[in-house]
TIDREN-396118 format. One line per field, with one value per residue (C-alpha): residue number from 1; residue in three letters; x negated, y, z. Coordinates in Angstrom, 1 decimal. Layout:
// residues N
num	NUM	...
residuo	ALA	...
u	X	...
v	Y	...
w	Z	...
***
This chain:
// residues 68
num	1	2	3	4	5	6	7	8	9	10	11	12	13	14	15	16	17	18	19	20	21	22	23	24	25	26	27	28	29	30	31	32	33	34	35	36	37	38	39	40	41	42	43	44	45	46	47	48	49	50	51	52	53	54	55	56	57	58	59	60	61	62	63	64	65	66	67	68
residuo	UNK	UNK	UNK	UNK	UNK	UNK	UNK	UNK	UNK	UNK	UNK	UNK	UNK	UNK	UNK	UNK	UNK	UNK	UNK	UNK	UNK	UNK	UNK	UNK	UNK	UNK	UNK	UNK	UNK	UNK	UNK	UNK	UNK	UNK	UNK	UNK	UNK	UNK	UNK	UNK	UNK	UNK	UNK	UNK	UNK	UNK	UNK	UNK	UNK	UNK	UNK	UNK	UNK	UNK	UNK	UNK	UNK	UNK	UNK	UNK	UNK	UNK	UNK	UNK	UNK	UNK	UNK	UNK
u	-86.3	-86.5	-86.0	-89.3	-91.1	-89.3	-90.8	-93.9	-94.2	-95.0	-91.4	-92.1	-89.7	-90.3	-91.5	-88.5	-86.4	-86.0	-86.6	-82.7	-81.5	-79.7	-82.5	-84.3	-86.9	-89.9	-92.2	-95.1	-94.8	-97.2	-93.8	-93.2	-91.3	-88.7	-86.1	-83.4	-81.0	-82.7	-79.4	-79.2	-82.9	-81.5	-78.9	-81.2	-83.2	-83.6	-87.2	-88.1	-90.6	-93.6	-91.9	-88.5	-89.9	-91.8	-88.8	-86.4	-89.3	-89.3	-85.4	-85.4	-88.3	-86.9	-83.1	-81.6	-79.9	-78.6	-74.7	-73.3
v	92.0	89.0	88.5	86.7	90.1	92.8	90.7	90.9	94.5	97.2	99.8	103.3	106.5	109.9	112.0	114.4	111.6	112.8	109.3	108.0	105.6	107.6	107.9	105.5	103.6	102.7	100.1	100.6	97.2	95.8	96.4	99.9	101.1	99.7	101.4	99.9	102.2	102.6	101.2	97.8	96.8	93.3	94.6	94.7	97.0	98.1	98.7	101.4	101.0	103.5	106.1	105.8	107.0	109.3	111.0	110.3	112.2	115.2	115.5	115.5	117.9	120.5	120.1	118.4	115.8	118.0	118.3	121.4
w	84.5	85.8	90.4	90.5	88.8	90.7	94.0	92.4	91.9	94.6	94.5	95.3	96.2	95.3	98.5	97.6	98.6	102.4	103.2	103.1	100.9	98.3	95.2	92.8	93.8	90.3	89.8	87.1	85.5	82.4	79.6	81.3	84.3	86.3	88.4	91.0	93.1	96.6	98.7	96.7	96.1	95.4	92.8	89.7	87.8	84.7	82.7	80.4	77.8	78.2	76.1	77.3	80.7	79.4	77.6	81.2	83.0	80.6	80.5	83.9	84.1	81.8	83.8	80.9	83.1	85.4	85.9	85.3
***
């Protein structure tokens, strides 16, 4: 993604976040959804197609991506 669209885009945190700077921030974009780590917005992001998302939400969801 390029810097000029990840200005351009309004960023959101989850409201589990507690408010610190230690989660994901997304950004609904026209080719999908971005995502940048919360503590280094200037870092980069990276952007999931629709389905890509889709199939990070439901593993997360269903506790696939949990560490055990």
């Amino acid at each position: 993604m390029s810097e000029t669209n990840s200005s351009q885009v309004q960023w959101r945190k989850s409201s589990h976040s507690g408010g610190g700077n230690d989660c994901v921030e997304v950004a609904v974009m026209s080719g999908g959804t971005a995502v940048r780590d919360s503590k280094d917005p200037q870092g980069g992001a990276f952007t999931l197609p629709a389905a890509g998302w889709r199939g990070l939400l439901g593993a997360a969801r269903s506790g696939g991506l949990d560490l055990r």
